[in-house]
C-alpha positions in Angstrom: 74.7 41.7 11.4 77.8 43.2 11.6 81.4 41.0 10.1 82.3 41.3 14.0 79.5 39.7 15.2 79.8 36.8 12.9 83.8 36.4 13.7 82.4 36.4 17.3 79.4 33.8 17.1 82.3 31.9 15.2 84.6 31.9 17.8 81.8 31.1 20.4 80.8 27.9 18.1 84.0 27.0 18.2 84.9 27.4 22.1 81.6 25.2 22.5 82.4 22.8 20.4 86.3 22.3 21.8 85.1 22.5 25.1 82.3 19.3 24.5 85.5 17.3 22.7 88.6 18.0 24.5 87.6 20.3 27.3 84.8 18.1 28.0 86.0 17.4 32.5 86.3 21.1 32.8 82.8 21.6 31.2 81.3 19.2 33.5 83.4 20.0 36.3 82.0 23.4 35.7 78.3 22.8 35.0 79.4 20.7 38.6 79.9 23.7 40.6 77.5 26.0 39.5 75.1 23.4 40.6 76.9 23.3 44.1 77.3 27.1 44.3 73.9 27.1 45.9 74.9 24.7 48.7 78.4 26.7 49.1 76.5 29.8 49.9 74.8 28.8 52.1 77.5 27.2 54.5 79.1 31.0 53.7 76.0 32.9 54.9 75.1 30.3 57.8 78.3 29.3 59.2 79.8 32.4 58.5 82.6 30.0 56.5 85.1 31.4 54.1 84.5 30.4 50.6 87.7 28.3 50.4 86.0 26.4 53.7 82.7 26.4 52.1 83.6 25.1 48.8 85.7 22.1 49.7 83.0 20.7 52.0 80.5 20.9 49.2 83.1 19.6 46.8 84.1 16.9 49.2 80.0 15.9 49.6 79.6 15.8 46.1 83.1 13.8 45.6 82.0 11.2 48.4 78.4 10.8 46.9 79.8 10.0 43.1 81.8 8.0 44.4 80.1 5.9 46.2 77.7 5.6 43.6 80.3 4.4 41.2 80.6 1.5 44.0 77.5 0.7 44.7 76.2 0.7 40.9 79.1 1.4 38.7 81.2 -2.0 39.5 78.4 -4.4 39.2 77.1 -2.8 36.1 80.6 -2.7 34.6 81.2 -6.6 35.1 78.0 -7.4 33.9 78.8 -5.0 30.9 82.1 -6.8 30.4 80.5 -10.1 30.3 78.1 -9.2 28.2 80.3 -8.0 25.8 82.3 -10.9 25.9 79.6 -13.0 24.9 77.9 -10.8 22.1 80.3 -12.5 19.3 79.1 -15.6 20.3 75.5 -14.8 19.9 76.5 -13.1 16.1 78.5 -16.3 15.6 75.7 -18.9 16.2 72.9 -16.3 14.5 76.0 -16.7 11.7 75.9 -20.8 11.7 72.0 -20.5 12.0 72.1 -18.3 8.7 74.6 -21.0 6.9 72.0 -24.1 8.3 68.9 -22.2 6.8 70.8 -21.5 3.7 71.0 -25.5 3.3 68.2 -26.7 4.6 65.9 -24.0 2.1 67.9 -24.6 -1.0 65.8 -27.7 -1.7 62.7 -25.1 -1.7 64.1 -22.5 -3.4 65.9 -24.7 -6.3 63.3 -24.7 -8.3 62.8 -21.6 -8.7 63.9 -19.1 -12.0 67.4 -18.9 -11.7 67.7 -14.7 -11.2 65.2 -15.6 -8.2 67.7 -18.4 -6.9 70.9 -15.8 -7.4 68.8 -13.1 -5.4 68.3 -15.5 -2.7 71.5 -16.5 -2.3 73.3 -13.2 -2.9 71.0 -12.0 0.2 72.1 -14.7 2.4 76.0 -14.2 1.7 75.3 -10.8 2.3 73.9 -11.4 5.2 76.7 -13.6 6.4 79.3 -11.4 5.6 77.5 -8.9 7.6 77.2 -10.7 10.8 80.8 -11.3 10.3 81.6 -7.5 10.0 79.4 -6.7 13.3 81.6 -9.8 14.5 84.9 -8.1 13.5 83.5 -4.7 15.1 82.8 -5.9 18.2 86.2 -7.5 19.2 87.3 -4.1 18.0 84.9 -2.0 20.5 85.9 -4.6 22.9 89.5 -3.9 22.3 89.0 0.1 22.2 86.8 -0.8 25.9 90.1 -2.0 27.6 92.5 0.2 26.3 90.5 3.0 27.1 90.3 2.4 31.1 93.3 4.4 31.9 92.2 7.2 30.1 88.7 7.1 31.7 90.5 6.6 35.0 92.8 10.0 34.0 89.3 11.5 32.8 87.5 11.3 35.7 90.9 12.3 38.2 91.0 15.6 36.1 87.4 15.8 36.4 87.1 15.9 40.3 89.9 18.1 40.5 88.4 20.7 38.5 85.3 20.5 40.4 87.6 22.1 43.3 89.4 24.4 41.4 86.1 26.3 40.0 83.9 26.2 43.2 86.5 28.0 44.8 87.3 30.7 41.8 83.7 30.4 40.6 82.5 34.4 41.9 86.3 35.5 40.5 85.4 33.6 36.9 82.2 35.2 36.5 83.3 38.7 37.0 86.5 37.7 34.8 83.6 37.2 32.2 81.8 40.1 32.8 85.2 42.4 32.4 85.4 41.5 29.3 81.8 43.7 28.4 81.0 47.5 28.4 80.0 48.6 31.6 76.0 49.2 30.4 76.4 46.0 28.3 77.1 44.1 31.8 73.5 43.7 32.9 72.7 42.2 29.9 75.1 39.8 29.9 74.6 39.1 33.6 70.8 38.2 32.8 72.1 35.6 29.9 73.6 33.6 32.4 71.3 33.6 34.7 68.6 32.3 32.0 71.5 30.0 30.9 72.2 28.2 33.9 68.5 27.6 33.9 67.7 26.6 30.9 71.4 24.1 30.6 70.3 22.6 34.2 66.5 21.9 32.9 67.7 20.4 30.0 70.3 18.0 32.0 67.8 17.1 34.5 64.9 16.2 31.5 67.9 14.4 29.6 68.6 12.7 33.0 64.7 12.0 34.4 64.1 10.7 30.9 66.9 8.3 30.7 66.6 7.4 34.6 63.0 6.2 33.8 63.7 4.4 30.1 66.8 3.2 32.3 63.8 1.6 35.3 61.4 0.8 32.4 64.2 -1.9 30.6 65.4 -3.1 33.2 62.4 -4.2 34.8 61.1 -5.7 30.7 64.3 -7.4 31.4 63.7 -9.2 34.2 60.4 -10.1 33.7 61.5 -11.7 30.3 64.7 -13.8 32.5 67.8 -12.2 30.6 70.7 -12.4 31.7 73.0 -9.1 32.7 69.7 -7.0 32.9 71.7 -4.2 34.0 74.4 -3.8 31.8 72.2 -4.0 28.7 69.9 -1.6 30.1 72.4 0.6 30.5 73.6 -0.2 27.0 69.8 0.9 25.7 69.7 4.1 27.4 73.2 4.9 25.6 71.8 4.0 22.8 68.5 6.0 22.8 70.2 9.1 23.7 71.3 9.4 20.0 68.4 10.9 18.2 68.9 8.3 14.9 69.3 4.7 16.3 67.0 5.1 19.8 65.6 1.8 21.7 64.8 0.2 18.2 68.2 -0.3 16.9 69.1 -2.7 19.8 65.8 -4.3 20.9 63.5 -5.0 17.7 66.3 -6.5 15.7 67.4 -8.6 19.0 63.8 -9.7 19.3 63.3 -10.2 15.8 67.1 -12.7 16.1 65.4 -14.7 18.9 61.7 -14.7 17.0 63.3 -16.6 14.0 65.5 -18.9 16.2 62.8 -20.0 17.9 62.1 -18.2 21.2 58.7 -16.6 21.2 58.4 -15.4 24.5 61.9 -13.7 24.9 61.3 -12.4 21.0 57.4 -10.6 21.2 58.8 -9.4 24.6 61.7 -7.7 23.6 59.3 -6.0 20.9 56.9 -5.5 23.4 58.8 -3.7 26.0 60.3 -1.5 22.7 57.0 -0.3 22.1 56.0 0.5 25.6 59.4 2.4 26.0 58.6 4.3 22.5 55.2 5.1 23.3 56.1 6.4 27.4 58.9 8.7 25.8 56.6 10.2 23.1 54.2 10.9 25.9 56.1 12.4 28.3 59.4 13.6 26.3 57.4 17.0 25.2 56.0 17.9 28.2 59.6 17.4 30.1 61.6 18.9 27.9 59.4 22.2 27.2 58.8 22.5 31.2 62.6 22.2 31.6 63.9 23.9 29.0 61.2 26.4 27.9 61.8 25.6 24.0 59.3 23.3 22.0 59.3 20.0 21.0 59.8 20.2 17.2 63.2 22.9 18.1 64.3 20.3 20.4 64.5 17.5 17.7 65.8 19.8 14.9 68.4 20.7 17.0 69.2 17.4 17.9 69.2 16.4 14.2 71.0 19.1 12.8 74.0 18.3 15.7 73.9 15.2 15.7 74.5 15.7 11.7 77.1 18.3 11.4 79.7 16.9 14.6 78.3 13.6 15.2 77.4 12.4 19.1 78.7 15.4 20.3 76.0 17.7 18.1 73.5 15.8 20.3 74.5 18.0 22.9 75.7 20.9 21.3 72.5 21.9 19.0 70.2 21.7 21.7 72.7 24.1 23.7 73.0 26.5 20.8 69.2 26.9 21.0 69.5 27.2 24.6 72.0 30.3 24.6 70.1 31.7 21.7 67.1 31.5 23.3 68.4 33.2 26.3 69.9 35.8 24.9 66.4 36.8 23.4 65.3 37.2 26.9 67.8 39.0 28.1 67.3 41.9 25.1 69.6 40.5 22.5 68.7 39.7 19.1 65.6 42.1 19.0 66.2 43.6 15.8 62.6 43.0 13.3 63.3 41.8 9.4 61.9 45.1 7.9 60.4 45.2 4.2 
C-alpha cells in the first residue's frame, strides 16, 4: 500500500471520527435523509413535484413524527428519569448507613478473630463505604452535568432538524460533489461503495435499534411485574447501558438486585437477577442472527470491532469500529482491496 493511501485512510479515520464527536447532528441529519430520499422520490416521480416541494414535505413528515414522539414518550420518560435520579443518592446513602449498621452489629462475630483477619474485614468495609460515597459524589455530579446540559441538547436537536432540510434538498448535488472528486473510470466504483454502504450503515441501525427496542419491552415489562417504581426511565437507563459492549444489563441490574437481596427484599432481588438473565440469554440468541442478516458481517467481527472502538475512543468507538468494518467491507464488494498476500 502506497504512503498516499495511508495519508488517505488517515484522513478518512479522522473525518469519521470528527464527524461522530462534533459533527455528530449533521451525521444523523444525514444518515436522516438518505433514509427519506426514497419517500422524496417518489412524491417527485408521482406528483410530478420539484425536489425543493418534495423534500420539505418528507422533511416536514419526519419532523412532525419525532416530534410528537418526543411528546408522547420523551416527557414522561424524562420526569420519571429526573426523579429517579433524584432519588438514587438516597438509595446509596441508606445502602451507606446499612454498611456502617452491619459493620457494628458483626464486630462482636468477627472480634475474635486473628487480628490481620479483623484488619482485612474492616479495611473492606471502609472501603466499601468510601465507595458508596464516591458513586454518591458522582451522581450529584451527573445530575449537575444533566441540567446544565438541556440547553445544549435543546441547540443539538434545533441544528439537527435543520440539517435534515438542508441535505434532503442538496442530497443528488452532494453525491455527485462526492463523486467529482474520483477519476472518471474510478466513479462506478465508488458509486457501488455507497450503495453497499447505505445498506449495510441502515442494517446495522435498524439491528442496533430492533435489539434495543426489544431489551427496551423486555425491562420494562420485568419491571412492572416486580412493582418498581419509574419502570420507564430505568428501562431506558438499561438499554443505554447495554449498548456499551463492557458494562451491558449486568452492571446496573445484578448489583441492584444483589443491594436489595442483602437488605432484605427477596422478591424484588432474585427478580432483578432473573429478568438480567432472561435479557442476557434473548440477546445471545438473537443478537447473531440480527446483526449478520443486517449487516452481512459475522458475529465475532461485530464484537472485535466493538471492543477495539470502544477501547481506542471510548463510547464513540462503539459506533465507529463497527462502521470501519462496514466501509471496509463494502469496499471489498465493490472491487477494492483485492490485492492477494503473495509468497
Amino acid at each position: 500500500m502506497s504512503i498516499r493511501s495511508v495519508i488517505f485512510i488517515g484522513l478518512g479515520l479522522l473525518l469519521l471520527y470528527l464527524m461522530f464527536t462534533v459533527g455528530l447532528p449533521f451525521l444523523l441529519a444525514l444518515i436522516i435523509a438518505i433514509f427519506l430520499e426514497p419517500l422524496s422520490g417518489l412524491l417527485m416521480n408521482r406528483f410530478k413535484m420539484n425536489r425543493l416541494a418534495a423534500s420539505t414535505i418528507s422533511s416536514s413528515l419526519f419532523t412532525l413524527g419525532f416530534l410528537g414522539l418526543i411528546v408522547l414518550l420523551g416527557i414522561k420518560i424524562v420526569a420519571e428519569l429526573i426523579a429517579f435520579l433524584d432519588r438514587v443518592p438516597k438509595y446509596f446513602t441508606d445502602g451507606n448507613d446499612f454498611i456502617d449498621k452491619l459493620m457494628v452489629d458483626g464486630r462482636s462475630l468477627y472480634q475474635s478473630l486473628p487480628p490481620d483477619a479483623v484488619a482485612t474485614i474492616e479495611d473492606f468495609l471502609v472501603g466499601l463505604t468510601k465507595y458508596i460515597e464516591q458513586l454518591i459524589g458522582t451522581l450529584s455530579k451527573t445530575l449537575l452535568a444533566f441540567a446544565t446540559g438541556l440547553p445544549n441538547m435543546f441547540i443539538f436537536f434545533i441544528v439537527f432538524l435543520v440539517a435534515v432540510y438542508m441535505f434532503s434538498f442538496s442530497l443528488n448535488t452532494l453525491k455527485a460533489s462526492v463523486l467529482s472528486l474520483f477519476e472518471e473510470n474510478s466513479r462506478p466504483q465508488v458509486d457501488q461503495v455507497l450503495v453497499n454502504l447505505r445498506k449495510s450503515i441502515f442494517g446495522f441501525l435498524r439491528s442496533q435499534f430492533i435489539l434495543s427496542a426489544l431489551t427496551y419491552i423486555i425491562s420494562f415489562v420485568g419491571l412492572l411485574i416486580l412493582d418498581i417504581k419509574y419502570p420507564m426511565a430505568i428501562a431506558f437507563l438499561i438499554i443505554i447501558v447495554d449498548i456499551l459492549p463492557i458494562l451491558g444489563t449486568g452492571s446496573v441490574l445484578v448489583p441492584w438486585g444483589s443491594y436489595l437481596i442483602i437488605t432484605g427484599d427477596m422478591f424484588t432481588g432474585f427478580g432483578l437477577i432473573v429478568l438480567f438473565l432472561v435479557i442476557t440469554v434473548f440477546r445471545r440468541i438473537i443478537e447473531p442472527k440480527i446483526l449478520g442478516d443486517a449487516v452481512g458481517i459475522g458475529a465475532l467481527p461485530a464484537l472485535i470491532s466493538l471492543y477495539v472502538g470502544f477501547k481506542l475512543v471510548g463510547v464513540i468507538g462503539v459506533f465507529l469500529g463497527p462502521l470501519v468494518v462496514i466501509i471496509y467491507i463494502a469496499a471489498r464488494q465493490a472491487g477494492l482491496f483485492q490485492k492477494r498476500i503473495q509468497l
